[in-house]
N, C-alpha and C positions, 0 to 999 in steps of 0.2 A: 324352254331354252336355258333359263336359268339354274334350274334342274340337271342340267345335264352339264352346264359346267362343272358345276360343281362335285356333281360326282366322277368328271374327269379328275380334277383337280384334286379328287381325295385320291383317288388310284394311284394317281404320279405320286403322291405323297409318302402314301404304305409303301409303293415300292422303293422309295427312295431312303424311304426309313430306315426296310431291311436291309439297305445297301450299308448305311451311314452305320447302324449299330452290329455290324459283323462281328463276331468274335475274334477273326486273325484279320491284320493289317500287313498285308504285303506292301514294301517300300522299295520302290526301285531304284537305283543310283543313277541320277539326271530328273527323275520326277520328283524326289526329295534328295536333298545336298549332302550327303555324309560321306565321310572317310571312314577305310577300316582295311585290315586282311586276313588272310586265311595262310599258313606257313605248313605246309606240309615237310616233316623231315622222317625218310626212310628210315628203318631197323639197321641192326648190326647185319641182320641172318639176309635181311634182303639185298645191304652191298654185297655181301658172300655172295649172294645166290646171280646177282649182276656179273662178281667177276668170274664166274664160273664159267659163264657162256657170253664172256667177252662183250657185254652189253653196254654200247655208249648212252649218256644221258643227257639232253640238249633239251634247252629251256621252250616253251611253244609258247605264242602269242602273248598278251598281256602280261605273263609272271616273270619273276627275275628270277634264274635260278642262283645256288651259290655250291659246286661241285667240287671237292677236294681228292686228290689222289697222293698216295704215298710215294716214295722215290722208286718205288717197283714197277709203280703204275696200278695199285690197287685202291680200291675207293677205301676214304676215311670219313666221307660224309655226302653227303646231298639234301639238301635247303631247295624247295622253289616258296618262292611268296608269291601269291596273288591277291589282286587289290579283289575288295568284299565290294559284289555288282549288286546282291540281295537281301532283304533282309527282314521275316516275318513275325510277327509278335502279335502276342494276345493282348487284345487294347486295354484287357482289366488290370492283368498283373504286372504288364509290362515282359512276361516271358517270352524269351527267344525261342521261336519253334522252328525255326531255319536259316540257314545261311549260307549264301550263294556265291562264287567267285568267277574271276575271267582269265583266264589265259590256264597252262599243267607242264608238261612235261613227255616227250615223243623219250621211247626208247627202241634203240636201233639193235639188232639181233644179226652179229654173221654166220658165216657159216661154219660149225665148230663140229669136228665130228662127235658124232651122240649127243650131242649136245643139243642144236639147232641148227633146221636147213634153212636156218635164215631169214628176216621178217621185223615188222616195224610195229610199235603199240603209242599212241598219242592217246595222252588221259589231260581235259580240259574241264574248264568250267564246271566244277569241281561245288553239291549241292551237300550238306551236310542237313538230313534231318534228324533232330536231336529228340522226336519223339517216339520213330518206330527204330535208332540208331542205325541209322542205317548210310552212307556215302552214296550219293548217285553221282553221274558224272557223264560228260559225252566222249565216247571213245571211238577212234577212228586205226583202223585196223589191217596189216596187211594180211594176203592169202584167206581170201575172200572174208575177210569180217567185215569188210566198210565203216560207213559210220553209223553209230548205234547212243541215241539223243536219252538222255535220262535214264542211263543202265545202273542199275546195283551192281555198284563193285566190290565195294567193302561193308562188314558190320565192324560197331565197334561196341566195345565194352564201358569202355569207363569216360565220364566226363565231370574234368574239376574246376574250379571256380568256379565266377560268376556267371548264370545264366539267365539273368533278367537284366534287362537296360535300367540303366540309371545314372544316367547320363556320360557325358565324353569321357573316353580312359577308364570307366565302371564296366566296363562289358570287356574281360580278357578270361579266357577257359581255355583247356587242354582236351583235344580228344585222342581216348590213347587206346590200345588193343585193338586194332585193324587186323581185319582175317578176312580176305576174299570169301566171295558168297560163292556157291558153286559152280555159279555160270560165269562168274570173273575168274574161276582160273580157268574156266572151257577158254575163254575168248583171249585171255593172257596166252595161255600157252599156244594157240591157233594163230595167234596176231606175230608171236615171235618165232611161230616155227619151232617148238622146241619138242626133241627128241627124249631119248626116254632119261638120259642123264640130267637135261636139263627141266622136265617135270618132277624126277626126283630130290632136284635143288632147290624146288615150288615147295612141293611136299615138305619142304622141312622149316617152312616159315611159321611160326606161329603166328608172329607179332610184325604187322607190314609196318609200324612207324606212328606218329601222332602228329597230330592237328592244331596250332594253336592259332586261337584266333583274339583279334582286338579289332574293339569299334572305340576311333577317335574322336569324333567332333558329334553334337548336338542332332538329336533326330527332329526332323519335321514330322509331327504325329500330326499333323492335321491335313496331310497329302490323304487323298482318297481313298479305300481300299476297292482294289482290282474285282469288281462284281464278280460272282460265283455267275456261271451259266444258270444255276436258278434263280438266279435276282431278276435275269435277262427274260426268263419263264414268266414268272409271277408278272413283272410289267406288262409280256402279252395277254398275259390275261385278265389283266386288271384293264386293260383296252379294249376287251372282247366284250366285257362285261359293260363298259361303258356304250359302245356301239349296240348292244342286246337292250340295254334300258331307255336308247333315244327310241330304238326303232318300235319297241313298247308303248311309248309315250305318243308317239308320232301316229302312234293305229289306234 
């Protein structure tokens, strides 16, 4: 009996090990306390490519946006911020290997001849991972796209400043050369309905805008990190094994 404690006891243990010394620490905002955001600001070429096919831009859930227009009625800029809901790091170096946000930005598409037969594109929650550089994001889509949860929208090129925490107001970067992935201008141009003029005013974006993010206040590095599905493994089995060695013992 004693026996078999104990070698319960070590099972929970290892598994609990592998959980506690994980290489990434996912922190989620409510299970550990931090402030922070993520400030998406579009390109020159993509306000062009907005007023071309008379694209409004209205802020969606959680972010503020900050939208300016000329005395014509042409864009001069657009800002959304949204508050930083994630935030992942290597426990050793402290480097950021992801960062997450809440609320985007819906853009409305009328009917513009050759341009667009019209159509709706919501880009939210907004994941930026900084190892394979890549933007995911959930995008919710009219004329049949729906919604589409962790889609590659953007790569990007370059990223400056700080990339490892080190403490509040230490972690401020730039992510900059955004270019839709392939399948973000399928679902872009399918979501707005745009016609051949207004794909042609896709086609000429190189550069969709950058990214700047800051984290303010003090991380809890001692919040848990979110077990891998094989952490979840190995405790089954490290339970089977215990049940295999009572029933061993017991015969």
């Amino acid at each position: 009996m004693k026996f078999t404690k104990h070698l319960f006891t070590a099972a929970v243990l290892a598994a609990m090990g592998t959980a506690a010394h994980a290489d990434i620490l996912t922190v989620v905002n409510g299970g550990a306390t931090f402030t922070g955001s993520g400030a998406l600001t579009f390109s020159a070429d993509l306000l062009g490519a907005l007023d071309t096919g008379k694209i409004a831009a209205t802020g969606y859930g959680a972010a503020t946006p900050s939208i300016l227009k000329d005395t014509d009625g042409f864009y001069t800029s657009i800002q959304v911020s949204a508050p930083m809901a994630t935030l992942s790091l290597d426990t050793d170096t402290l480097e950021v290997v992801g960062v997450g946000t809440k609320g985007g930005l819906t853009l409305t598409a009328p009917v513009v001849k050759s341009v667009s037969s019209g159509g709706s594109l919501t880009v939210t929650d907004i994941k930026a991972d900084l190892t394979s550089k890549t933007i995911f994001a959930t995008i919710i889509g009219a004329n049949g796209v729906g919604t589409v949860n962790n889609f590659a929208l953007w790569n990007f090129s370059t990223i400056t400043g700080t990339t490892a925490y080190a403490g509040p107001g230490n972690y401020v970067n730039d992510i900059s050369g955004l270019s839709l992935t392939t399948d973000g201008f399928t679902k872009f141009s399918q979501a707005l309905g745009l016609l051949s003029l207004g794909k042609a005013a896709m086609n000429g974006i190189t550069d969709y805008g950058t990214i700047h993010s800051t984290l303010n206040t003090t991380l809890d590095l001692g919040t848990p990190a979110i077990p891998e599905p094989s952490t979840y493994a190995l405790m089954g089995l490290g339970l089977v094994g215990v049940a295999f060695a009572a029933r061993r013992k017991s015969a």
